[in-house]
PASEBA-1860 file (N, C-alpha, C; in nm, 3 decimals):
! residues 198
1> XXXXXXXX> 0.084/-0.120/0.000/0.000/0.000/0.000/0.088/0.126/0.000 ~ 0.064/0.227/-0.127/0.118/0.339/-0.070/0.120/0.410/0.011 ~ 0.221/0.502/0.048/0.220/0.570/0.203/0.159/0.735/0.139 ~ 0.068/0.775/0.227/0.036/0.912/0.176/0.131/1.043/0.232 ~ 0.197/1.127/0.109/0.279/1.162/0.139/0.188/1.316/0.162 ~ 0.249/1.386/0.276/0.301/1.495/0.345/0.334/1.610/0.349 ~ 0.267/1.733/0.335/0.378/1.877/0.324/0.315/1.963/0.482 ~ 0.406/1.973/0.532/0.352/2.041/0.715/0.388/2.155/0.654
9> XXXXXXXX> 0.275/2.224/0.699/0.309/2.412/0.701/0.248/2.422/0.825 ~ 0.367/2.549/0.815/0.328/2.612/1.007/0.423/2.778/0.988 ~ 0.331/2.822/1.054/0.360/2.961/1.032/0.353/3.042/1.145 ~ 0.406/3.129/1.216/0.427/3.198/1.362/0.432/3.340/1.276 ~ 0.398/3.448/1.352/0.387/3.591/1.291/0.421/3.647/1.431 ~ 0.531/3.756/1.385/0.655/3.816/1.506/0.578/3.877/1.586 ~ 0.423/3.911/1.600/0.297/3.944/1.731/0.270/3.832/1.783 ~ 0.272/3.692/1.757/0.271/3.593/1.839/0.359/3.579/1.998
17> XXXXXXXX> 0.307/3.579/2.074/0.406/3.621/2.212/0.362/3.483/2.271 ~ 0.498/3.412/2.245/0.521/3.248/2.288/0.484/3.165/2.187 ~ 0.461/3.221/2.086/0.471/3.063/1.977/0.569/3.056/1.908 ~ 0.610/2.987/1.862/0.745/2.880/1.809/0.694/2.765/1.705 ~ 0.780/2.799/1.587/0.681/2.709/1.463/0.730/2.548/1.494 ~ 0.841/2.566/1.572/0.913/2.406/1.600/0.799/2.340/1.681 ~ 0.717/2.426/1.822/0.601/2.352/1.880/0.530/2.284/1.758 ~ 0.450/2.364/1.724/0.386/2.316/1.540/0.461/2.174/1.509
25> XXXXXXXX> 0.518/2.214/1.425/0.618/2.114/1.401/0.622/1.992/1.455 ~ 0.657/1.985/1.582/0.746/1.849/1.641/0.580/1.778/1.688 ~ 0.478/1.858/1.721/0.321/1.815/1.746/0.335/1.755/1.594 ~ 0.274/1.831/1.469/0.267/1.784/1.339/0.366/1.641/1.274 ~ 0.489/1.647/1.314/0.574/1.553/1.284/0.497/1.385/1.360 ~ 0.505/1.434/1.477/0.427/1.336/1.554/0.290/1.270/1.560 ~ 0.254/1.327/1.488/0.076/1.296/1.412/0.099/1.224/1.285 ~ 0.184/1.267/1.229/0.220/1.179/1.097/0.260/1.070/1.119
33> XXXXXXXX> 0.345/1.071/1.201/0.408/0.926/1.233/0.316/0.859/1.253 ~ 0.227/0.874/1.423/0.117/0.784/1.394/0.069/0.724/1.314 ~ 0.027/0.845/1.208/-0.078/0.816/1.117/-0.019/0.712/0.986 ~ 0.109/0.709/0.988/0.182/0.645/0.923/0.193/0.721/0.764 ~ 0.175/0.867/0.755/0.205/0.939/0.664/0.403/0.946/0.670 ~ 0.398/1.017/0.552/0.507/0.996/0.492/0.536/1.174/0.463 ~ 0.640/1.280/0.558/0.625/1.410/0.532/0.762/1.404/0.461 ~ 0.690/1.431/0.319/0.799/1.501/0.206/0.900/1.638/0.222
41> XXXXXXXX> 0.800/1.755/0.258/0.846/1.871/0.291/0.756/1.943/0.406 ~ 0.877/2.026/0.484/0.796/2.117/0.523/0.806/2.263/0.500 ~ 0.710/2.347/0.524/0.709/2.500/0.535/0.700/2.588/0.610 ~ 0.769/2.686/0.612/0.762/2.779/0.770/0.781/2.927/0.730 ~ 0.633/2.963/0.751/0.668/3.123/0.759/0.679/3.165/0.868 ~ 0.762/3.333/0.871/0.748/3.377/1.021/0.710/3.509/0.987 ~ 0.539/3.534/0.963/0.505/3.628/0.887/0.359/3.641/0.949 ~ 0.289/3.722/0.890/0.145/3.764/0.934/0.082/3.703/0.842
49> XXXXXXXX> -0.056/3.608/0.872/-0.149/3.529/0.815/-0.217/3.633/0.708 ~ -0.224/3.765/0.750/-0.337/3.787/0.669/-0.315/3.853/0.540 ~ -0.172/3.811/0.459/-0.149/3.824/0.339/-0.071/3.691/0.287 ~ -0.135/3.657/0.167/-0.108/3.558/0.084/0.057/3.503/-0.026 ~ 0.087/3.638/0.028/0.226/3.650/-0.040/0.353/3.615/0.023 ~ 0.323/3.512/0.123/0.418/3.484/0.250/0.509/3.331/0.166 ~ 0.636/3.390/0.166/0.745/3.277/0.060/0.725/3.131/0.091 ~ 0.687/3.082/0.205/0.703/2.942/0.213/0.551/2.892/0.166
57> XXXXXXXX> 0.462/2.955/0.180/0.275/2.945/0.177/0.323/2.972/0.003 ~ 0.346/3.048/-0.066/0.379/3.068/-0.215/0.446/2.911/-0.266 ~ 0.545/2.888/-0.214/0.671/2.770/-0.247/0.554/2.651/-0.240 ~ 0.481/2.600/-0.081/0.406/2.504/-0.103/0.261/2.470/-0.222 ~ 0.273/2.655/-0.266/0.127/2.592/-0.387/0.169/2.574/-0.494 ~ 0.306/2.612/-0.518/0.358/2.574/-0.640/0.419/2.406/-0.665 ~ 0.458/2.404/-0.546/0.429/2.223/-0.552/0.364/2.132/-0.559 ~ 0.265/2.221/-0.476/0.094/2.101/-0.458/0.065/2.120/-0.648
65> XXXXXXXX> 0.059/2.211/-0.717/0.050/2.199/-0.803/0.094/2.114/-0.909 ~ 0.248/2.099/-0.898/0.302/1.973/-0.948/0.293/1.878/-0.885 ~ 0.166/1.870/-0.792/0.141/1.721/-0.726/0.267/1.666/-0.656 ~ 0.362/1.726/-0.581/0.493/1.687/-0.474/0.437/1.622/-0.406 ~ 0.301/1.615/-0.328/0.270/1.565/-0.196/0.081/1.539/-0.237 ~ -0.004/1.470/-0.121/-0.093/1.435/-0.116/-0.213/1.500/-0.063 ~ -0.119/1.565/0.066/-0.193/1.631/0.168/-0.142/1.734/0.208 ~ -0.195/1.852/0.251/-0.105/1.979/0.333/-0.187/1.967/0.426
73> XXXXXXXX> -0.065/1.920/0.583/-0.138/1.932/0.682/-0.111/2.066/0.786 ~ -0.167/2.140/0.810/-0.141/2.264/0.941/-0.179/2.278/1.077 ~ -0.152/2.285/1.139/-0.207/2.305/1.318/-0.348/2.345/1.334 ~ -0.351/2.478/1.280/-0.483/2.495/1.300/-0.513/2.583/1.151 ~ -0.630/2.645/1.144/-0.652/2.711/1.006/-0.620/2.857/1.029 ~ -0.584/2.907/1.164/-0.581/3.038/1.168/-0.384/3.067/1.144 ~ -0.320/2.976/1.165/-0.201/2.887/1.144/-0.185/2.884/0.910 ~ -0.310/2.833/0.875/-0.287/2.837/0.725/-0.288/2.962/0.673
81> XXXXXXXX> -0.447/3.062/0.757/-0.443/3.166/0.635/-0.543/3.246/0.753 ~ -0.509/3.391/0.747/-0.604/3.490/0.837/-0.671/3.585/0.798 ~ -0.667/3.558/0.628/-0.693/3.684/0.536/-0.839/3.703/0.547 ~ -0.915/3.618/0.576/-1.057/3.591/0.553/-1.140/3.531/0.563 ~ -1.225/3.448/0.575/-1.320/3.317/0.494/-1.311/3.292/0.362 ~ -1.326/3.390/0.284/-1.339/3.436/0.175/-1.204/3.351/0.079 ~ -1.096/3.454/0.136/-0.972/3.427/0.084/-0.916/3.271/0.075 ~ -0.930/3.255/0.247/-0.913/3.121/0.326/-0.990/3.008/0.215
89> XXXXXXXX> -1.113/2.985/0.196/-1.202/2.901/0.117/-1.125/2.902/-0.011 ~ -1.080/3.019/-0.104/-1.029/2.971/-0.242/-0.891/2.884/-0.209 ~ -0.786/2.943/-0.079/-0.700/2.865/-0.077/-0.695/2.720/-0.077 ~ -0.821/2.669/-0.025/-0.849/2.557/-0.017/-0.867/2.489/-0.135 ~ -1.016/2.549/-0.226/-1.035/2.501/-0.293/-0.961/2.462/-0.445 ~ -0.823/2.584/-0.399/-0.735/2.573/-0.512/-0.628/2.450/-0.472 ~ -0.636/2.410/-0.350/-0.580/2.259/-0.326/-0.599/2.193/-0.427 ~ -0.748/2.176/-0.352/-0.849/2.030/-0.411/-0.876/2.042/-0.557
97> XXXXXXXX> -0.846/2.199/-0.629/-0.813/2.143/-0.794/-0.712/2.106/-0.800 ~ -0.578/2.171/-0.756/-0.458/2.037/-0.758/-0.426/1.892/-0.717 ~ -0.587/1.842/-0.698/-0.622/1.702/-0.656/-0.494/1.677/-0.512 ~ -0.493/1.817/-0.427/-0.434/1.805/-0.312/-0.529/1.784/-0.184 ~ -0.481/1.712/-0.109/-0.613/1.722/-0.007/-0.536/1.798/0.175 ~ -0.637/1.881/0.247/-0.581/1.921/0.370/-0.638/1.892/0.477 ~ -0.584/1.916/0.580/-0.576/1.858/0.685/-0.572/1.926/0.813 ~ -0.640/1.975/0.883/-0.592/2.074/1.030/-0.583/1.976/1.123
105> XXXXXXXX> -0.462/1.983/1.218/-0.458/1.907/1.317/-0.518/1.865/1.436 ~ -0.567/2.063/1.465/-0.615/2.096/1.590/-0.815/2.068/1.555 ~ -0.838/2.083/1.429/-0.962/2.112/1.382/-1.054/1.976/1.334 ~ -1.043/1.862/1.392/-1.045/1.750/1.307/-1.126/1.740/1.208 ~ -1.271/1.848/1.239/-1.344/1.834/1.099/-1.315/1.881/0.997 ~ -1.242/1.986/0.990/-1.128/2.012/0.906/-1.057/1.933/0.792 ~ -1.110/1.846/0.729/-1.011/1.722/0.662/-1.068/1.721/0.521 ~ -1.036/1.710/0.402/-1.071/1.762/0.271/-1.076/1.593/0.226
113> XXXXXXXX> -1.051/1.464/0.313/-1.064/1.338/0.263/-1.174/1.281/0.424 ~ -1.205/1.351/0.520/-1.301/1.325/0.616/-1.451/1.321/0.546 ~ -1.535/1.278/0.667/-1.681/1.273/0.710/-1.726/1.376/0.655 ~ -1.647/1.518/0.682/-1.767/1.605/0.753/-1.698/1.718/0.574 ~ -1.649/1.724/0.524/-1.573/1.767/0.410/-1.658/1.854/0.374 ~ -1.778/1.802/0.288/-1.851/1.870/0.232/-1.929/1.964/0.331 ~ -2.016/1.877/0.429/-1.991/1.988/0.541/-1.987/2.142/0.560 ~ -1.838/2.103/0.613/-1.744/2.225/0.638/-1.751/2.293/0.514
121> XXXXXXXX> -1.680/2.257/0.411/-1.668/2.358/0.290/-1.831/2.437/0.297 ~ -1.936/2.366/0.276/-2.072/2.439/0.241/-2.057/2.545/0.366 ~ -2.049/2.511/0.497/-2.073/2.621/0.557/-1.959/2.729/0.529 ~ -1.825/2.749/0.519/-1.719/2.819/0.474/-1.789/2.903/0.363 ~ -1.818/2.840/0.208/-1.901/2.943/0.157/-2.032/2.994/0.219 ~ -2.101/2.936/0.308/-2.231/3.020/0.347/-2.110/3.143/0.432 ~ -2.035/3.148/0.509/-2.010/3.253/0.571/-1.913/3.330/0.487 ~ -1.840/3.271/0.434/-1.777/3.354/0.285/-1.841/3.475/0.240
129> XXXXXXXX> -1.971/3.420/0.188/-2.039/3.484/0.090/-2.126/3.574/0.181 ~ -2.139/3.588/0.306/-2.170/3.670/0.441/-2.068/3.778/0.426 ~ -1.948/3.729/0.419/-1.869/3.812/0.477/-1.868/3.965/0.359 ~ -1.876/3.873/0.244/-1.816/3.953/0.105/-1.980/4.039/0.106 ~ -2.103/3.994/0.135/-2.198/4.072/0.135/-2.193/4.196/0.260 ~ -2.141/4.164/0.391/-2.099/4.278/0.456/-2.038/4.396/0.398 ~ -1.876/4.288/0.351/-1.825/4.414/0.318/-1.858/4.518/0.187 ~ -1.928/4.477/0.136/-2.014/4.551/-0.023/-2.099/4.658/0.042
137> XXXXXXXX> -2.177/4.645/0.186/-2.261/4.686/0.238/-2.209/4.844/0.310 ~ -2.052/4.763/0.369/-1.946/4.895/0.471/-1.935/4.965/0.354 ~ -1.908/4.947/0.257/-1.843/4.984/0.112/-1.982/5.116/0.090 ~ -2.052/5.064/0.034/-2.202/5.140/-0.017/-2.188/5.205/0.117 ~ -2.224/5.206/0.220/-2.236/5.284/0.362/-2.113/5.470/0.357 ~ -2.021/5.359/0.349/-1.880/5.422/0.339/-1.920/5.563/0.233 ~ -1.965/5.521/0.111/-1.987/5.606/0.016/-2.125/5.683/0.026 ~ -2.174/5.664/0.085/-2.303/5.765/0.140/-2.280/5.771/0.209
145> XXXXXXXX> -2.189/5.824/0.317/-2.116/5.892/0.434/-2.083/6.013/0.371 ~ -1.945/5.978/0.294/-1.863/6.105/0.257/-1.966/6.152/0.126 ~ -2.073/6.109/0.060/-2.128/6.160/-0.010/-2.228/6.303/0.087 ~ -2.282/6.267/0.188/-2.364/6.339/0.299/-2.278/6.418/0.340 ~ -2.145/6.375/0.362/-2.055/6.501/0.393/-2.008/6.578/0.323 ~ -2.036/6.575/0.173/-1.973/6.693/0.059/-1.860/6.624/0.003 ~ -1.808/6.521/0.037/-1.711/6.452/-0.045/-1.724/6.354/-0.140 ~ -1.652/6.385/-0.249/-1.681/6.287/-0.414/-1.575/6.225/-0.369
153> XXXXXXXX> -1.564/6.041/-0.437/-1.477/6.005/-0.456/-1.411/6.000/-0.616 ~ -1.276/5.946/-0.538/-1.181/6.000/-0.688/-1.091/6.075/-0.657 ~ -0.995/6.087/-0.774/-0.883/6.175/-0.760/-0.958/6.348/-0.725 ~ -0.895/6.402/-0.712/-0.981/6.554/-0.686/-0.919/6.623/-0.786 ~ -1.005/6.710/-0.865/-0.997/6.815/-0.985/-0.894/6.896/-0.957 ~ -0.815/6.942/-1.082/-0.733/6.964/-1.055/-0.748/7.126/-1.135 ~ -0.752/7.240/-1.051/-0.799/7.396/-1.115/-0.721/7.461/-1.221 ~ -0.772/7.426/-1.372/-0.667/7.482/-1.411/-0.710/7.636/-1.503
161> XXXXXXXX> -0.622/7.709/-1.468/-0.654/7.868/-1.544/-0.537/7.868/-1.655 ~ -0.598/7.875/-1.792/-0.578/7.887/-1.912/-0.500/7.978/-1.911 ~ -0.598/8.115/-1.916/-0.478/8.213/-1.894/-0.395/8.246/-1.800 ~ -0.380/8.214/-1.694/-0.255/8.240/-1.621/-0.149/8.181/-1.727 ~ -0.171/8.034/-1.754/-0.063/7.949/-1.836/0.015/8.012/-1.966 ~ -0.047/8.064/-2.029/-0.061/8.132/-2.117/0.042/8.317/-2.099 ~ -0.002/8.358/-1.989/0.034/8.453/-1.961/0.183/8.413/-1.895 ~ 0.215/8.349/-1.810/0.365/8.326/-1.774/0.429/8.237/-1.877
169> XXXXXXXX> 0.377/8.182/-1.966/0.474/8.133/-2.080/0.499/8.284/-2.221 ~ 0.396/8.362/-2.228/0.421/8.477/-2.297/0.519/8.601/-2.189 ~ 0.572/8.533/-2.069/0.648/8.641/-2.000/0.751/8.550/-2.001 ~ 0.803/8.443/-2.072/0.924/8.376/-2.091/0.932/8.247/-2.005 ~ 0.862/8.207/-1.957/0.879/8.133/-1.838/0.915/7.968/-1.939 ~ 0.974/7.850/-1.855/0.974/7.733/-1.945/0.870/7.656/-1.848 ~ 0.792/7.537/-1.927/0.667/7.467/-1.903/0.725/7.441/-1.734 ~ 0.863/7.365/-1.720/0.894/7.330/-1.566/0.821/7.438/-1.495
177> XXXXXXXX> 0.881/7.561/-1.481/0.822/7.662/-1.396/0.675/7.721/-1.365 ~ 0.636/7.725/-1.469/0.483/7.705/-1.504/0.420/7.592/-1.470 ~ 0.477/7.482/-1.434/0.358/7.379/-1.386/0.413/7.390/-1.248 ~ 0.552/7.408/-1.234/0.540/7.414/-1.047/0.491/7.552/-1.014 ~ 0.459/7.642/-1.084/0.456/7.774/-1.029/0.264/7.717/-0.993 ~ 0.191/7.708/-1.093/0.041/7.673/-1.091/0.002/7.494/-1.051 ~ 0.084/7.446/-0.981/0.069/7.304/-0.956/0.037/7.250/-1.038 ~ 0.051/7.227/-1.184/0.006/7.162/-1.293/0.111/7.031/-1.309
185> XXXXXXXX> 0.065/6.954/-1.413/0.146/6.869/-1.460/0.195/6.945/-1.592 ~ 0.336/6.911/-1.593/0.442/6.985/-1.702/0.336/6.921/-1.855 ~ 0.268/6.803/-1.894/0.176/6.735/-1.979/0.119/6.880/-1.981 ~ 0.004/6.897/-1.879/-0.119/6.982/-1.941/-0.069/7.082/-1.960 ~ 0.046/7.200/-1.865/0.106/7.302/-1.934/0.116/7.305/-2.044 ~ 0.200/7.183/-2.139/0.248/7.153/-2.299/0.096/7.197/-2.385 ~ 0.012/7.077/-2.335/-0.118/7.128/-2.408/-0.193/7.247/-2.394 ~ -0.205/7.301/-2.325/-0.279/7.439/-2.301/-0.187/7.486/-2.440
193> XXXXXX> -0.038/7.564/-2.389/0.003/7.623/-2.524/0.031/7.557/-2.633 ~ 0.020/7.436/-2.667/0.014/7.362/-2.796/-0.150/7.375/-2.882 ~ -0.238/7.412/-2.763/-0.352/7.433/-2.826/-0.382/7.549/-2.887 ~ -0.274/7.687/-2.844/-0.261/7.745/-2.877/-0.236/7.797/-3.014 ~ -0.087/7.730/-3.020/-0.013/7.743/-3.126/-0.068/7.663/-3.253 ~ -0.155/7.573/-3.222/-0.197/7.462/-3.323/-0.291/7.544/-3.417
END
């Protein structure tokens, strides 16, 4: 029988006060054994969960992708990913298209080859899709706030007087001085008197 092979990720973020990815680790190492898994590689960030761009979490999906391993197992899920539900759920589900399956240690229903699989995932998108409807909601809120308060969003207009431009380039001035003199961009200076001259 083949042995199902293994990738431990464990990740500690430098606000953690007393964790140590080796605890992780030497717990995780020791679960495998039991279990009579077989750990190929492991991964260790020492970074903050709630961005996706963390080098060892990057390194392991590029493997699961070339199918290196079977399973990615982690301590707990707040341990895999802190970005979200949202976020958290595609990470997953972009496993299980790399026909990878995962595993939380601390979480047992947690298991992408368990009981409760489907489960868990259905509720993950029911609160997913909670979460992403909140934040659409802060969003719209957000913007009828500063709308009630007199504020547009967007870059803010930028005042520009023709003739002033016009008038300090006919008193010799070069476009540099003229756009720092009237806060312009040296661009629209050019065009104002190109529209001129045209």
């Amino acid at each position: 029988m083949e042995c199902t092979r293994v990738a431990i990720y464990s990740r500690v973020s430098t606000k953690d006060k007393g964790q140590d990815a080796q605890n992780q680790l030497r717990q995780l190492r020791e679960f495998c054994d039991r279990q009579g898994y077989l750990v190929v590689q492991e991964y260790v960030d020492y970074a903050s969960g709630k961005r996706s761009d963390r080098e060892a979490f990057q390194e392991m999906f590029s493997a699961a992708s070339r199918r290196e391993f079977d399973v990615v197992l982690f301590w707990a899920l707040d341990r895999f990913s802190r970005e979200g539900v949202f976020e958290t759920l595609q990470h997953l589900q972009r496993l299980t298209a790399y026909g990878v399956g995962y595993r939380s240690y601390t979480e047992q229903y947690l298991d992408s080859c368990g009981m409760f699989r489907d489960a868990v995932i259905s509720i993950l998108a029911a609160v997913a899709k909670q979460e992403r409807v909140r934040l659409s909601e802060r969003t719209v809120a957000g913007l009828e706030r500063a709308k009630a308060a007199g504020r547009v969003g967007g870059r803010p207009k930028v005042i520009c007087d023709r003739h002033k431009v016009l008038a300090l380039r006919g008193a010799g001035k070069s476009l540099g001085q003229i756009a720092s003199e009237l806060r312009l961009s040296k661009t629209t200076v050019a065009r104002i008197t190109a529209e001129v001259t045209a």
